[in-house]
C-alpha positions in Angstrom: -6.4 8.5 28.6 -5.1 6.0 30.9 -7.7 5.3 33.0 -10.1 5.0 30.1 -7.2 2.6 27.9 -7.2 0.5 30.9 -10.6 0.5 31.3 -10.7 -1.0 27.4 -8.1 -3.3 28.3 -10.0 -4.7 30.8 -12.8 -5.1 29.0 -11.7 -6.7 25.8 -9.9 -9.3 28.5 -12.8 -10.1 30.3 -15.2 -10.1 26.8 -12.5 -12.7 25.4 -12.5 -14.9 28.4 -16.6 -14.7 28.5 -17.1 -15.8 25.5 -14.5 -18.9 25.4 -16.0 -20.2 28.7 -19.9 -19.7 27.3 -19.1 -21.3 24.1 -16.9 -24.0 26.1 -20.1 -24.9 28.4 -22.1 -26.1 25.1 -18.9 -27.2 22.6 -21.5 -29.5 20.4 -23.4 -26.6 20.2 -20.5 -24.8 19.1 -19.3 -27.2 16.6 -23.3 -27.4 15.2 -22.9 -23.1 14.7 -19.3 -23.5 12.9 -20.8 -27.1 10.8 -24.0 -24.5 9.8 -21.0 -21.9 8.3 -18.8 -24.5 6.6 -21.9 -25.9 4.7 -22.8 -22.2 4.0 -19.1 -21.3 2.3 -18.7 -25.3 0.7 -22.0 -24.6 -1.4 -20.8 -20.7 -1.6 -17.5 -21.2 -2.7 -17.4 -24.4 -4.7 -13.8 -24.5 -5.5 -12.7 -24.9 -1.8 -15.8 -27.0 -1.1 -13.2 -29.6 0.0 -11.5 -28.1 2.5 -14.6 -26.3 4.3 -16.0 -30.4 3.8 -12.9 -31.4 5.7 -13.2 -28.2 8.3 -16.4 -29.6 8.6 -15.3 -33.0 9.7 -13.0 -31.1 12.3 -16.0 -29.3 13.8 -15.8 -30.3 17.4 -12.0 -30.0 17.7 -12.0 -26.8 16.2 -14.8 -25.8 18.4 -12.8 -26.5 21.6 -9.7 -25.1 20.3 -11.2 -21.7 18.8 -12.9 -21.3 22.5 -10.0 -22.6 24.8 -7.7 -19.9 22.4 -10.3 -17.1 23.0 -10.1 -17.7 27.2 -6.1 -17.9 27.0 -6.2 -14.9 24.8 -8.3 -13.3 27.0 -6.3 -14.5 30.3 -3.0 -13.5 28.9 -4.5 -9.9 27.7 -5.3 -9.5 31.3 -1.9 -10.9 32.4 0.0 -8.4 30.0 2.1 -11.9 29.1 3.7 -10.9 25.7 1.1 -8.2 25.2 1.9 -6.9 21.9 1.9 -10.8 20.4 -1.0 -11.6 22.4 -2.7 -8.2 20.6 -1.4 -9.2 17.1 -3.6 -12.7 17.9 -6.3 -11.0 19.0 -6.6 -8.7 15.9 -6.8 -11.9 13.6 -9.3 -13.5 15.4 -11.5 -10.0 15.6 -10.8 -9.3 12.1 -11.8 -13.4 11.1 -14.9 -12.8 13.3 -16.4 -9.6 11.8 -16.2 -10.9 8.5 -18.2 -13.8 9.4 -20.5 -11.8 11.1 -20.7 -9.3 7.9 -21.3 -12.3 5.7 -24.1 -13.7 7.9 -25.9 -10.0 8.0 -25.3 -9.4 4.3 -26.4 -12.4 2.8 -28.6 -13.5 5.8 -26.9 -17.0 5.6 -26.6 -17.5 9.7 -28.5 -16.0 11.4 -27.7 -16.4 14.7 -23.5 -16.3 14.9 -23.4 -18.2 18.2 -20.6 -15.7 19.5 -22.2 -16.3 22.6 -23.7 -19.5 22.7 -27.3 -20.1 23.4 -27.1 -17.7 26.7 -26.7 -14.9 24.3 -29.0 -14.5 21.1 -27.5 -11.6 18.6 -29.2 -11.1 15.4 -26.9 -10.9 12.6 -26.0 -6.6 12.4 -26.5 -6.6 15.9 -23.2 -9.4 16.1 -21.3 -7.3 13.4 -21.4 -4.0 15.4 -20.2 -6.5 18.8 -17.4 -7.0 16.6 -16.7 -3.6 15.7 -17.1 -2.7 19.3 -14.3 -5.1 19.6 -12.1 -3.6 17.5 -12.4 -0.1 18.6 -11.7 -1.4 22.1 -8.7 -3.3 20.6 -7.3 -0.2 18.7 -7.6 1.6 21.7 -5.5 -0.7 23.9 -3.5 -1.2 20.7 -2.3 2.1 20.0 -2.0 3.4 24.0 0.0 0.2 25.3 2.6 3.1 26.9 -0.4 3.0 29.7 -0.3 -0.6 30.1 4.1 -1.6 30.4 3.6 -3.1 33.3 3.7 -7.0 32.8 1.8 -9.0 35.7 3.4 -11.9 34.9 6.9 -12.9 33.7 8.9 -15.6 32.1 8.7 -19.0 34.0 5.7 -17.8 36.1 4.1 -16.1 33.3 4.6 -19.1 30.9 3.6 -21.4 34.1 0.3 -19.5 34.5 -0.8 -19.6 30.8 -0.3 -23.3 30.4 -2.6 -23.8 33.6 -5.0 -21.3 32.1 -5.0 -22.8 28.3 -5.1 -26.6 30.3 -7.8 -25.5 32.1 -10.0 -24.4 29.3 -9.2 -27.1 27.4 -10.4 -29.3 30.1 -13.5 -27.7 30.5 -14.5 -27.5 26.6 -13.4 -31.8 26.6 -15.3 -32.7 29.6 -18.5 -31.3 28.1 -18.0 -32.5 24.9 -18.0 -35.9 26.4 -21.0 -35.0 28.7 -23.9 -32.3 28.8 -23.7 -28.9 29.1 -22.7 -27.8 32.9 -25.4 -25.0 32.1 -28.3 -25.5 29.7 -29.7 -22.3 28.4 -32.0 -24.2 25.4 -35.6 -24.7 25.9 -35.3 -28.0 26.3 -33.5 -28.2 29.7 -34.6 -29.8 33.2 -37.4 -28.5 34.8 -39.2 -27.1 31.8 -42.3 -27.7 30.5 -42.9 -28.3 26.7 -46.3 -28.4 26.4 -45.7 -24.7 28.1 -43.6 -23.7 26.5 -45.4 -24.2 23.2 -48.2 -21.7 23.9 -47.6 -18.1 23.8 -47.2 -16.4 26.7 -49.0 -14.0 26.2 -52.2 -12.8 23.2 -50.5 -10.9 20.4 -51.4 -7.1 20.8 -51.2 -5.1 17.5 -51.0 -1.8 16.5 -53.2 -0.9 12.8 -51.5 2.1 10.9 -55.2 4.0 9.0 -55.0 6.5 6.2 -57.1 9.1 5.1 -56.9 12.1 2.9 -53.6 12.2 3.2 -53.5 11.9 6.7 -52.1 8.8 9.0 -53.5 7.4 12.3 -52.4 4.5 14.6 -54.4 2.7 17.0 -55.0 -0.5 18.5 -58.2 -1.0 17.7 -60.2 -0.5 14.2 -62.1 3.0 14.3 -65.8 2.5 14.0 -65.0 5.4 11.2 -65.3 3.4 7.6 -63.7 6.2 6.2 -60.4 5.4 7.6 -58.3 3.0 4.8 -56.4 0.2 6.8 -52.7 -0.1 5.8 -50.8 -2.2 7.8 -50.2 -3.4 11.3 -47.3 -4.0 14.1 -47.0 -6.8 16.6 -46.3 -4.7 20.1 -45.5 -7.9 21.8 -43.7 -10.4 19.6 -41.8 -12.4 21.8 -44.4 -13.1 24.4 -46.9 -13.5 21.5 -44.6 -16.0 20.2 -44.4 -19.8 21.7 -40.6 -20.3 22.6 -40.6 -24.0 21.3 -42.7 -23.9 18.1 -41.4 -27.1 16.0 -41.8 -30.1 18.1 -43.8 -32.3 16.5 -43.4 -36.2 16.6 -44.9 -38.6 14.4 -45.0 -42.7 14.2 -43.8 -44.3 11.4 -47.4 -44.2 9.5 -46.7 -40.3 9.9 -49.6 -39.7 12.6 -48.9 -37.0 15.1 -48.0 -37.9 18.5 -46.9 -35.5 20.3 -49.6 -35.1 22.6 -48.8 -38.5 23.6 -45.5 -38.4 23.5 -46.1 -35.3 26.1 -48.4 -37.4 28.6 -47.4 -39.9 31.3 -44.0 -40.8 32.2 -41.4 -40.9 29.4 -38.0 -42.4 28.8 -37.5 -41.5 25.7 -33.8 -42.2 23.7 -33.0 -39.7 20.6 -30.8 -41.2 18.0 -29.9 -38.0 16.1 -28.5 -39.6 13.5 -27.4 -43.3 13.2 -24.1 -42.6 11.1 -22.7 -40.5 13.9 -24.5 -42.7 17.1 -22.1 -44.5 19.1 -22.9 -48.0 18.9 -21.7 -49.6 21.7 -23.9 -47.9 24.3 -27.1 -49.9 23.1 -26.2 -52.8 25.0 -26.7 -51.0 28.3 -29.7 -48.8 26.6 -31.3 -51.9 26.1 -31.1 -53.2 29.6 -32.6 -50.0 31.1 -35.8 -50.2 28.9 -36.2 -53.7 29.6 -36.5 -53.0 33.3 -38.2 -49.4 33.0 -41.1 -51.4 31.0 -41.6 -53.4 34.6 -41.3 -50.5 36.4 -43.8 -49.5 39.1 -43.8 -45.9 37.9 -45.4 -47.1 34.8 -42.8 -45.8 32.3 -43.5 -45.9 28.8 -40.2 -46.2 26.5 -39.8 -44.6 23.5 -37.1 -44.1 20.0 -37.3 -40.8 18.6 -34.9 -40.0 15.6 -34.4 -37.9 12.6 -33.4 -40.9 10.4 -35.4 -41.8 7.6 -37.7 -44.7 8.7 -35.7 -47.3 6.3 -32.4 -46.7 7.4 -33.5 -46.3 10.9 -35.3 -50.1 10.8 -32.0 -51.3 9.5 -30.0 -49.6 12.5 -32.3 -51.2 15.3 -32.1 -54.3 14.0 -28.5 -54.0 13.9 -28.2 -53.0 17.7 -31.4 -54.9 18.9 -33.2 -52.0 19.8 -36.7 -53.2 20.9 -38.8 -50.3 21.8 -41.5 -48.4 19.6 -40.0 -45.8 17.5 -40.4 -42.1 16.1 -39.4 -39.2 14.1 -38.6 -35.5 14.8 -37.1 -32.8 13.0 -32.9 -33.4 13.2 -32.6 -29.7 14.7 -35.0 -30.2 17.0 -33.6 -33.1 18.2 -29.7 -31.4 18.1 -31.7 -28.9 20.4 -33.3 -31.5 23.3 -30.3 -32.7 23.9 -26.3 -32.8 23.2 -25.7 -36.1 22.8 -26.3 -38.9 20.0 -27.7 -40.8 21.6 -29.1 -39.5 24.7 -31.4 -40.0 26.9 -34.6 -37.6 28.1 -36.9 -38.2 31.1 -40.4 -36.7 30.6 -43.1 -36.7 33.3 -46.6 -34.9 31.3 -44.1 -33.2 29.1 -41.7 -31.7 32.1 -37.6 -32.6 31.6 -37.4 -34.6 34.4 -33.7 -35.7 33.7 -31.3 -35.8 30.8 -28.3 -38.3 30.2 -25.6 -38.6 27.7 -24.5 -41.5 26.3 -21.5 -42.0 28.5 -23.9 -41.2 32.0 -27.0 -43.9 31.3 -28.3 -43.9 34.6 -29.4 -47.1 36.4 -33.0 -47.6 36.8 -33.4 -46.5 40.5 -32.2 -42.9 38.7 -34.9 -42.7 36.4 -37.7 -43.5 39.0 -36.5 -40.9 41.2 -36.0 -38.3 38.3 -40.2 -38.6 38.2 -41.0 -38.3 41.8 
């Protein structure tokens, strides 16, 4: 029993820490999975509505908090720092966690919990039993902690080592809220093609259930029998039969479709999410990229896309003198290409070239070396 409590100790540590640092690599991301849940229980539960409104406010501190607490938990689990605190923590969060992934299998309201990020997809049952998982390890460590007295870590040192490890999560989950992800796991990151990417790989292949008589018969062809009844039939291949990026579509502002255009030449293209939430100040130094990129040699076409309804947009541009052609896109799609409002994406025939945050706009000589 030792060996095997140890062996759960270990695990629940190292499951803890994996998680706070994956969700601490993408913390917009984060906040956009715990926003999607706050909307979910303000419409749910209408008497609280203003407090999830307000947690929904909070979403990117909480994200980077809730994270940086899962790696310390995690660390000081591993540490044996205060283990049977550290353990009553733990059990909170786990039993906060499954019953947000129970609501979301349920009532199907999210289906994706983000307990992993984007590196990770778990349907919604398939994140409830994680959880479970979790708590059977926990109970396990929980319940045999006469196999695990030995503290790694003490007082002073022990205290000294948790602060560096809480510091340093902390660190990481602000420096990428401020930047872009240090790993990009969406479809839209450097080096992949979207025009690719929004093909199949691969024909669907199906599998026709037949009846007769009575009788039941699968194949993947029909049988040059009439007398067999069809019934139904099963995709054998759905995710290669299935285009990983299947709602990018951009139109002007008479609603035409663009994208194929939007997906040929060279690109730099800016996304303004949303203009309540853009940070205004940037646009001075947007503006004097584009108005070199248009004299480039590289021929590089500039380009607004946005999820902003065209009225309010024409307002905003006006307001920041932004003088290139603009676009629209679905807001989700846009939340996906990149995390940052605004943010800049380099596109060379519909390959990510380069992406930039608002706080990283590159200078010219950047951009043209991005397409080469």
């Amino acid at each position: 029993m030792r060996q095997f409590t140890r062996l759960c100790w270990a695990l629940l540590g190292i499951l803890f820490i994996f998680s706070g640092l994956i969700k601490l690599n993408d913390p917009v991301g984060t906040a956009y999975k715990l926003e999607e849940y706050f909307e979910v229980f303000s419409g749910d539960v209408p008497v609280l509505s203003w407090l999830f409104d307000w947690l929904h406010n909070t979403s990117r501190f909480l994200s980077v908090f809730l994270s940086a607490l899962e790696v310390s938990l995690g660390v000081s689990l591993l540490l044996r720092f205060f283990l049977r605190q550290t353990l009553y923590i733990l059990l909170g969060l786990l039993i906060f966690f499954t019953f947000l992934t129970f609501y979301s299998a349920a009532f199907n309201k999210v289906t994706d919990c983000g307990c992993f990020g984007d590196f990770i997809k778990l349907k919604p049952w398939t994140s409830f039993l994680k959880d479970l998982f979790l708590l059977a390890l926990w109970a396990v460590v929980f319940f045999n902690q006469k196999h695990l007295r030995h503290a790694f870590v003490r007082g002073t040192a022990g205290l000294m080592a948790m602060t560096f490890a809480s510091a340093l999560a902390i660190g990481i989950g602000v420096r990428a809220l401020g930047h872009l992800p240090y790993f990009d796991f969406l479809p839209y990151k450097v080096g992949n093609n979207i025009p690719q990417l929004m093909k199949p790989a691969e024909a669907p292949r199906y599998r026709y259930t037949f009846e007769r008589n009575g009788q039941t018969m699968q194949a993947e062809e029909f049988p040059k029998d009439t007398t067999w009844k069809y019934k139904d039939m099963t995709t054998l291949n759905p995710e290669k039969s299935t285009p990983v990026i299947t709602d990018f579509v951009v139109t002007d502002p008479e609603g035409n479709d663009i994208t194929k255009q939007v997906l040929t030449g060279n690109k730099l293209i800016l996304i303004v999410q949303n203009t309540n939430k853009a940070d205004r100040e940037r646009f001075a130094d947007f503006n004097k990229l584009f108005a070199e990129a248009v004299k480039s040699r590289k021929h590089i076409e500039v380009l607004t896309i946005t999820s902003t309804a065209a009225g309010k947009f024409d307002s905003f541009r006006h307001d920041v003198n932004l003088a290139t052609p603009y676009a629209f896109a679905d807001a989700t799609v846009l939340k996906s290409v990149i995390r940052s409002n605004p943010g800049l994406l380099v596109l060379h025939d519909g390959t990510v070239m380069a992406k930039y945050h608002y706080h990283d706009i590159p200078a010219l000589y950047q951009v043209e070396k991005a397409i080469q």
